[in-house]
N, C-alpha and C positions, 0 to 999 in steps of 0.2 A: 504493500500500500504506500507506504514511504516514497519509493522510487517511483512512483508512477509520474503520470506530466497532468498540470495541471488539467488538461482539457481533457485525457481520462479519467480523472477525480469528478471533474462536471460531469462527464456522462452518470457517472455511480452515486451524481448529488453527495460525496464525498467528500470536495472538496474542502471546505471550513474548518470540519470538523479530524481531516486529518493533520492540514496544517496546527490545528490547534495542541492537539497531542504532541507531535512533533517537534513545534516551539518551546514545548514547558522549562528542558534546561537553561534554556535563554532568558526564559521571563525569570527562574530561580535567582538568575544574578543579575536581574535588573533588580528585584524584588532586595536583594542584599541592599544595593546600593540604595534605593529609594530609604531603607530604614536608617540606615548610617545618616543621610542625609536631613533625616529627620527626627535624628535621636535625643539632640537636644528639647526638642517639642515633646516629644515622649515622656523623658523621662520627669521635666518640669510638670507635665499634667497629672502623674501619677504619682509626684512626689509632693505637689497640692493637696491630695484627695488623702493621704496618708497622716499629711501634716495637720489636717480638720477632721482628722475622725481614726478614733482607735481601733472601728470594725471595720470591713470590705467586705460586701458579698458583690463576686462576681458572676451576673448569669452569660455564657454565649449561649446569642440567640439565633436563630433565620428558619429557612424550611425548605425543605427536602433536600439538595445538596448542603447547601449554605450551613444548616441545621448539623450534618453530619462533619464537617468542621469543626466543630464544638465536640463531640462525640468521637473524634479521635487525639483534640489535645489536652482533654478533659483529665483522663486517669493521670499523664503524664504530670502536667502543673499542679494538678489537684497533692499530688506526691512532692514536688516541689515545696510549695507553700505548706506541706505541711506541719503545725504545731506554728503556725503565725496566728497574726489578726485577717487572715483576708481566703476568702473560704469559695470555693472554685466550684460551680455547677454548668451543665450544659442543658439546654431546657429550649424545646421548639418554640416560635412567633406560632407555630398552630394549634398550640397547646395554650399559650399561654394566653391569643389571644379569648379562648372559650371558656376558661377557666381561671380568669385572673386573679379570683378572689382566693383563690386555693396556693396559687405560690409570691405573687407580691407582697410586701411585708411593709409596710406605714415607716416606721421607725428603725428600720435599718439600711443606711446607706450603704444603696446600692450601685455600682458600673454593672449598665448592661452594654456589651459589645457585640456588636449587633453584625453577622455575615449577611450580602448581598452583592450578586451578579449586578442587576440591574438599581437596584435598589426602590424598586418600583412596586414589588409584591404589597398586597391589601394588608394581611397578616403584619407582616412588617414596620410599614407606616402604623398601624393602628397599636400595635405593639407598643412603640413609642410612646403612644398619645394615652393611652393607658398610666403606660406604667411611671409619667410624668405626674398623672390626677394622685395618684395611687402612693407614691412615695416621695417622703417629704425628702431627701438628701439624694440626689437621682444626678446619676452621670452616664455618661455616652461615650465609649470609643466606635465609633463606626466605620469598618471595615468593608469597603464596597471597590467594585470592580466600575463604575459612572461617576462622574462628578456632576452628570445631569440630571441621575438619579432624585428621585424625592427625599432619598434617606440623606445624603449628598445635600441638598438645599435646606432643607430642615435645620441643620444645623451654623448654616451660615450666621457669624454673630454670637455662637452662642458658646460662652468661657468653658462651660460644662459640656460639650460636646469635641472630641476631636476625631477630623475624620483622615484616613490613612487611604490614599488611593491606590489600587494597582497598577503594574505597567496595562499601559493606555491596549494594548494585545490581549490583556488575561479577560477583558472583557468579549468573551467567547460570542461570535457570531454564529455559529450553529448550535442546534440545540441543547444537547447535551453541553453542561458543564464540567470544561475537566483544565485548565489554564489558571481558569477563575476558584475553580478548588486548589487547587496546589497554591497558587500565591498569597491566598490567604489564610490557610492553613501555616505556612512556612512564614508568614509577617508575623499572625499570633505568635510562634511558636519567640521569633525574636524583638518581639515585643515585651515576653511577658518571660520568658528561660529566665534565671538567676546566673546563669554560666557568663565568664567572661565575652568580650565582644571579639578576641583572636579567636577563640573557640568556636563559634558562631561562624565563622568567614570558614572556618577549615570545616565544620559541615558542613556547610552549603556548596563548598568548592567536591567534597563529597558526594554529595547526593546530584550535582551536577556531574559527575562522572559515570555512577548509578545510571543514574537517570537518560543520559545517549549509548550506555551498555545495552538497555533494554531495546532500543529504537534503533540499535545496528544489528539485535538479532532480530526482527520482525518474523525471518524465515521458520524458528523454534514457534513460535506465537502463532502464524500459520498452519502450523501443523497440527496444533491443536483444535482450530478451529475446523479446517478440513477433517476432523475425525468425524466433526459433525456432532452433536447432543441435541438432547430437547430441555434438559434442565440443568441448570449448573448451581453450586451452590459455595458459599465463600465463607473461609473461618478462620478468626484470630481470636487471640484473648487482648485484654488493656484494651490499649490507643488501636492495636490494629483490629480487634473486633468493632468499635465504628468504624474503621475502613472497610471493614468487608458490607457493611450497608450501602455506603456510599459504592463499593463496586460493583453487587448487584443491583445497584438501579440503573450503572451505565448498560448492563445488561439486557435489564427490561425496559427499558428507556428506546437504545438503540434496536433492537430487537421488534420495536412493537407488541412486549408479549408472548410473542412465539417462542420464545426462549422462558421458561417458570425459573424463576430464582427463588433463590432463601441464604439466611445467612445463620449466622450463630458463634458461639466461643466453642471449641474443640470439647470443653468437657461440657457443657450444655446441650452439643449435639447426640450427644447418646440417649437423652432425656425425653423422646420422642420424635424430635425432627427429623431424624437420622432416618423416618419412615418414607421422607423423600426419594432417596437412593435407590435406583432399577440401574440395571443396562442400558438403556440411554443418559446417563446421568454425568458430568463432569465435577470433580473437585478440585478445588484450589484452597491450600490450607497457607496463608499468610506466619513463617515460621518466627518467632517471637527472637530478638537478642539479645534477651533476658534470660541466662542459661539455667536458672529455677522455671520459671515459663515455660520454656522450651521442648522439656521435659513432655510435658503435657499434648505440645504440640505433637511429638515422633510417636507419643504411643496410641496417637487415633489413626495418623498415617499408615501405622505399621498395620493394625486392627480392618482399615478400610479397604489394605491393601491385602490382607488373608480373606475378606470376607468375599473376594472376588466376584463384586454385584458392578459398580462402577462400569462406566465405560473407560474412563482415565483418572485419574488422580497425579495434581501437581504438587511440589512442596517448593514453596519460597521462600528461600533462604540465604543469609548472608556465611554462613559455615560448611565449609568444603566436608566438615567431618562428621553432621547428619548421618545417623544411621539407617535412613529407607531406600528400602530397594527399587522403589519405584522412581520416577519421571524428579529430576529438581531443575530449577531453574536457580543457579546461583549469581547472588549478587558478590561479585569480587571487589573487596575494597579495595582500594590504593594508597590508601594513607592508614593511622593508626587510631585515628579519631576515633572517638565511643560514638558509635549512632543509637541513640534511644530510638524506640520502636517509633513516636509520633511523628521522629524525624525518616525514619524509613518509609512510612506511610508512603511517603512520592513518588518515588523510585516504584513500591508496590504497586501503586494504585496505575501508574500510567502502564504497565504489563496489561491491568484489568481494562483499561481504558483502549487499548490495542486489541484485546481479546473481543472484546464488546464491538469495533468498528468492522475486526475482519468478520466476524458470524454475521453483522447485517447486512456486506455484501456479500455473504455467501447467501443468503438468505434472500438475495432480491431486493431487501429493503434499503431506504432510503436515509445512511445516516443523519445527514442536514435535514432533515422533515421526515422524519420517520412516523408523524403522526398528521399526517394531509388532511382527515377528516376534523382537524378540531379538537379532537375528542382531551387530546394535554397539551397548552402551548408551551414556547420560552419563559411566558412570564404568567401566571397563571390569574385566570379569568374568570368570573361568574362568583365572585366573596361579593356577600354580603356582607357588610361590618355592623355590625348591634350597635346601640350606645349603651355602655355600662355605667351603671350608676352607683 
């Protein structure tokens, strides 16, 4: 898919959406520079909010990709921060807006940072507007891929709002989100890490190596999709169990459906879900590099790989010394850096994100508009907002 020429991406209504994959290493180290360039801003706003208030609760917010952002750098900072004053949740705009009275809190100042592509979603804005009525010490990092965005404008002017743009690229033109995930997932990540700021440039220069490993073997990632399945299903524990949500949706997403997805953590999978699993079925287990985690990881591979039901079973992994006998897809580090898992997310997720493009042209379908009837746009449609009172 990579190599192809433009004007056969257009035939395959492709084209956007491959470029966008494709580009992510590039947007990783614009996304570096744009934060360095804006660190002094940073860390002034969140060294305000520290200096006027002994608690922090931090929610990230958005919805459906956006939302799973939050859900993969969640475990990791949550771990971070822990035994401080400043206390880390991930909590969807579609949850939060239907149900505000259930997790808003009057008297504890709150930063909610808020993910968005477009910055446009209903949920979103109303989010906001909500949880402004709702709590009296209320702050904003806004983290959006538009600056023309409503999320984007809303905050013009305003001392308690800071908004962080991505490169002007991550604002993904076809439908699936997957540029716009990674950049802001990777700006949270150095935004908010406690790790020094060299350390930070030497993952990034990491995960940028990663990350065009995965995109110079397309031909591995091919092969798996020509096996052909009907359902695939994607599994981490931590930071990489939101990424396997966020992977199966590029799945169903890109797919139109045709493709049934599920996700789960490796030892939750045995817990019923696992009832998913026939001969037509694809696994891809997101291998943890956390070598207690990890553990967990090899003994479902090993287990799914005796039970001889699958069509394929993958393991992703950055350890040459994995014990399964089956299928791995190794990520070869180049440097010595400790990659935490929320930092591996990128590097994983665009394999998923490649997995997902080639099945929907295998499939006939149309990744850039995989949804021609309506039925799900780019930016979604048909909210109603209630007034809460």
């Amino acid at each position: 898919m990579f190599n192809l020429t433009e004007k056969e991406l257009e035939q395959k209504d492709a084209l956007n959406t491959t470029k966008e994959i494709k580009q992510q290493p590039e947007l990783w180290k614009e996304t570096l520079a744009n934060y360095k360039a804006k660190k002094n801003d940073i860390d002034a706003f969140i060294d305000n909010i520290k200096k006027n208030h002994e608690r922090l609760r931090v929610i990230f917010t958005g919805a459906g990709t956006s939302a799973y952002v939050g859900e993969t750098v969640t475990p990791y900072l949550r771990e971070k921060y822990k035994n401080t004053a400043i206390e880390i949740e991930s909590i969807p705009t579609t949850t939060l807006v239907s149900n505000p009275y259930q997790y808003f809190e009057k008297e504890i100042p709150t930063l909610l940072v808020s993910f968005a592509r477009s910055g446009n979603s209903p949920e979103s804005v109303a989010t906001v507007d909500t949880a402004s009525k709702m709590i009296d010490d209320f702050y904003q990092l806004t983290i959006t891929c538009s600056k023309d965005g409503k999320l984007a404008q809303k905050a013009q002017g305003d001392a308690k709002n800071l908004v962080l743009l991505m490169p002007e690229r991550a604002n993904d033109q076809g439908f699936a989100m997957t540029g716009s995930f990674t950049t802001m997932t990777l700006t949270t990540l150095l935004v908010l890490d406690t790790i020094e700021e060299t350390e930070k440039e030497s993952i990034v220069g990491e995960l940028i190596n990663l990350g065009e490993s995965v995109i110079s073997r397309e031909d591995t990632i091919m092969e798996i999709a020509e096996k052909g399945f009907s359902r695939i299903v994607y599994l981490g524990s931590g930071s990489l169990e939101g990424l396997s949500i966020e992977a199966q949706l590029k799945m169903l997403e890109l797919t139109a459906g045709e493709v049934v997805t599920a996700y789960e953590s490796p030892l939750g999978f045995r817990h019923g879900p696992k009832s998913i699993v026939n001969e037509d079925t694809a696994i891809i287990v997101f291998n943890s590099t956390n070598a207690y985690t990890r553990q967990y990881d090899q003994d479902l591979l090993k287990e799914l790989h005796a039970d001889k039901i699958a069509k394929t079973i993958w393991s992703l992994t950055t350890d040459a010394k994995d014990h399964f006998e089956g299928d791995s897809f190794l990520y070869e580090k180049t440097s010595e850096v400790d990659l935490h898992d929320a930092y591996l997310a990128l590097p994983y997720v665009v394999f998923a994100q490649t997995l997902a493009l080639m099945t929907s042209v295998k499939l006939n379908n149309k990744p850039d508009n995989p949804s021609p009837t309506g039925t799900v746009n780019r930016v979604v449609q048909g909210v109603t907002i209630h007034n809460y009172k």
